[in-house]
C-alpha positions in Angstrom: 0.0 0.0 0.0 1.5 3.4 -1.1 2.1 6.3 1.3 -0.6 8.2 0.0 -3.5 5.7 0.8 -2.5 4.4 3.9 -2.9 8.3 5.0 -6.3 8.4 3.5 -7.3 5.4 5.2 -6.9 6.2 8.8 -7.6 9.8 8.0 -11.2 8.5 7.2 -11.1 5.9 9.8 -10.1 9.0 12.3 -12.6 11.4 11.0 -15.9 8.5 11.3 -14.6 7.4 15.1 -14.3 10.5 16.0 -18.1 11.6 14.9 -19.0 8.2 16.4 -17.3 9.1 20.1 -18.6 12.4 19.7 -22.4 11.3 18.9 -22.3 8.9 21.5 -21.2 11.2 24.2 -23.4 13.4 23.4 -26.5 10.8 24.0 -24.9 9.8 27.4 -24.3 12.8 28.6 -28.1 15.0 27.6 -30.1 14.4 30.7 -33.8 13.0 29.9 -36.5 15.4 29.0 -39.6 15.6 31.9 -42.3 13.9 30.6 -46.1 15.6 31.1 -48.3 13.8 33.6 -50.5 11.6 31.8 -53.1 12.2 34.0 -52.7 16.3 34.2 -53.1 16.0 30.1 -57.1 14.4 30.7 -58.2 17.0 33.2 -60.5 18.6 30.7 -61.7 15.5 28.9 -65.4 13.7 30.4 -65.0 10.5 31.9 -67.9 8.0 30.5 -68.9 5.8 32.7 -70.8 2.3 32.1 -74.6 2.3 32.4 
């Protein structure tokens, strides 16, 4: 393998891990988002009941 290729090669191989460590940090690292009350969403809605 010539000079010239084996620097492309782990240049690309550098540049994708490096995206791929990054990415993954990022979606260790961002805390959860709050999630609404289930419950709290239904407050205005009429609950049926069984006759």
């Amino acid at each position: 393998m010539n000079t010239e290729a084996l620097i492309t090669m782990v240049l690309a191989q550098g540049f994708f891990v490096f995206f791929a460590g990054y990415f993954f940090y990022r979606v260790m690292t961002t805390p959860p988002k709050q999630e609404p009350d289930s419950y709290s969403e239904n407050d205005d809605e009429v609950v049926r009941q069984n006759q």
